[in-house]
C-alpha positions in Angstrom: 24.4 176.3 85.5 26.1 173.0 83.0 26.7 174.2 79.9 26.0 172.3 76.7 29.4 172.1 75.2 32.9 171.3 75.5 35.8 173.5 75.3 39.7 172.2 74.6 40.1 172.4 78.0 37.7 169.8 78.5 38.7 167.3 75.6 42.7 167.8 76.8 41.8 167.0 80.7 39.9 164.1 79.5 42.4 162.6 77.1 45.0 163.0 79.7 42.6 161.5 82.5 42.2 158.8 80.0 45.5 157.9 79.5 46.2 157.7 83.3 43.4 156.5 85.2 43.3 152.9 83.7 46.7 152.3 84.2 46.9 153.4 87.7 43.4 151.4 88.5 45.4 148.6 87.0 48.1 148.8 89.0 46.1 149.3 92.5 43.5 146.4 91.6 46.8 144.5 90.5 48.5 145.3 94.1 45.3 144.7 96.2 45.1 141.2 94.4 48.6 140.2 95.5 47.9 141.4 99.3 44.9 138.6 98.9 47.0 136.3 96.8 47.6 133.9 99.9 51.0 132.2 98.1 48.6 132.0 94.9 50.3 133.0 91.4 48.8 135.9 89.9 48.2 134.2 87.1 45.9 131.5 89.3 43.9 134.8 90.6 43.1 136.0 86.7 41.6 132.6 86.3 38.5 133.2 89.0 35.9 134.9 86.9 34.9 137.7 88.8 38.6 138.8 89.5 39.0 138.1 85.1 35.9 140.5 84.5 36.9 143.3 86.2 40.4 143.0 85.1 39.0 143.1 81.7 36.8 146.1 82.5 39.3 148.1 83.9 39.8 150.3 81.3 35.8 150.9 80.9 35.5 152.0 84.1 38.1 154.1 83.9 36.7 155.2 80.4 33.4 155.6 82.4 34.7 157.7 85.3 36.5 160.2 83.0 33.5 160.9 81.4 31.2 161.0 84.4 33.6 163.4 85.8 33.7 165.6 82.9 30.1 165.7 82.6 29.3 167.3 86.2 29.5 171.0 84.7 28.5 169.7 81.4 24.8 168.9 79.7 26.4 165.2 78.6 23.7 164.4 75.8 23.5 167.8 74.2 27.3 168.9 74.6 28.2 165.8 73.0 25.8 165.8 70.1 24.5 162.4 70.3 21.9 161.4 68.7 20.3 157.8 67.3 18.4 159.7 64.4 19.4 158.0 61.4 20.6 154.4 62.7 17.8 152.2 61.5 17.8 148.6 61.2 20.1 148.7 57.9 23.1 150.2 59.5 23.0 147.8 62.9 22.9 144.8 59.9 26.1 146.6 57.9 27.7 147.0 61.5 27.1 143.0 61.7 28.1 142.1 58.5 31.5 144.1 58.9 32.3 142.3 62.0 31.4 139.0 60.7 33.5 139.4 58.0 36.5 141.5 59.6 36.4 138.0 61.9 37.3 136.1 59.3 39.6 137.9 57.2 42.1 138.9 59.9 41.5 135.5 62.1 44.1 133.9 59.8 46.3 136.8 60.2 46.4 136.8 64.0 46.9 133.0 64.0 50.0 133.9 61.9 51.2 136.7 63.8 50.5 134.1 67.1 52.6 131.3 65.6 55.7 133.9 65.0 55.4 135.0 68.2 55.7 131.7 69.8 58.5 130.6 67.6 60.4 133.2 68.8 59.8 131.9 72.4 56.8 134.3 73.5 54.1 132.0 75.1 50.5 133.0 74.3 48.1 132.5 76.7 45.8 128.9 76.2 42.0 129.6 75.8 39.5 132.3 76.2 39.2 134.1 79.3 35.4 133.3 79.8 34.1 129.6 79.3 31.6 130.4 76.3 30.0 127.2 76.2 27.6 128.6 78.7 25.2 130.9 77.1 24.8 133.3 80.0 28.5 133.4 79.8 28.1 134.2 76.4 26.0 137.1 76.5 27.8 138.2 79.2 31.0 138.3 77.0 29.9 139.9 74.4 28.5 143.0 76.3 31.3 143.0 78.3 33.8 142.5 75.8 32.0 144.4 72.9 29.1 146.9 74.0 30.4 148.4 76.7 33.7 149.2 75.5 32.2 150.6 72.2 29.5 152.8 74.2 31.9 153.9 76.4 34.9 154.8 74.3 32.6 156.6 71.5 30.8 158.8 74.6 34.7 160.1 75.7 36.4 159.7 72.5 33.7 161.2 70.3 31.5 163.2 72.6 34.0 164.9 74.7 37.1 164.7 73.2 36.1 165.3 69.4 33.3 167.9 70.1 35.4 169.7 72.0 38.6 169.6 69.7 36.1 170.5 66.8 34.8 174.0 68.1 38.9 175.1 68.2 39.8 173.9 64.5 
């Protein structure tokens, strides 16, 4: 029988499982590409776009097999309280208007913090990783670069971990 919470045990296995299991799928998908490199750089394999989406996803999936993991003796909706009630239209347009503006404001910082890197010799990759003049590249980026993570990191990080940190404190 799953039970519809989550104990310390839980939230402690899957912080630690988080904090491992990206960095070791890293590494593997990282080794794997340089058995197929064929004399390539690895820097030359980043640039073919399927190879660049999962490397970018690597930590999602990792995210995402913590959680499925956790969840096999576990009720996942009801042990991790979620719930939509209370998210209307207003808070999605907040949400909007927080990243609109939190892109803006801290843009010129980065570029700053980018230029003093590179005088100091670091050199910053050129570009975006996905060409974004396509709009099905686009969309793509966005959900990949932006949904997902935040679905993802708020089921582990807020469902399991918090819940069950909250029922010891």
């Amino acid at each position: 029988m799953k039970k519809n919470f989550y104990d310390v045990n839980d939230a402690g296995k899957t912080l630690l499982w988080c904090l491992i299991l990206p960095q070791v799928l890293y590494l593997v998908f990282q080794i794997i590409l340089m058995a197929f490199a064929n004399g390539r750089e690895l820097g030359e394999m980043m640039e073919i776009t399927p190879i660049a989406i999962f490397m970018t996803m690597i930590a999602q999936i990792g995210f995402a097999l913590v959680f499925w993991r956790t969840t096999t003796h576990t009720s996942p909706i009801p042990a991790a309280k979620i719930t939509v009630k209370g998210f209307g239209w207003q808070n999605a347009l907040v949400c909007v208007l927080i990243g609109i503006v939190g892109l803006f404001a801290f843009n010129p910082i980065a570029n700053v913090f980018a230029e003093g890197l590179e005088a100091i010799g670091f050199k910053l990759s050129e570009g975006f990783l996905f060409d974004i003049s396509n709009p099905f590249m686009l969309i793509l980026s966005l959900v990949l670069l932006a949904a997902v993570p935040a679905v993802v990191e708020e089921l582990v990080f807020r469902g399991v971990i918090l819940q069950g940190l909250r029922k010891q404190f």
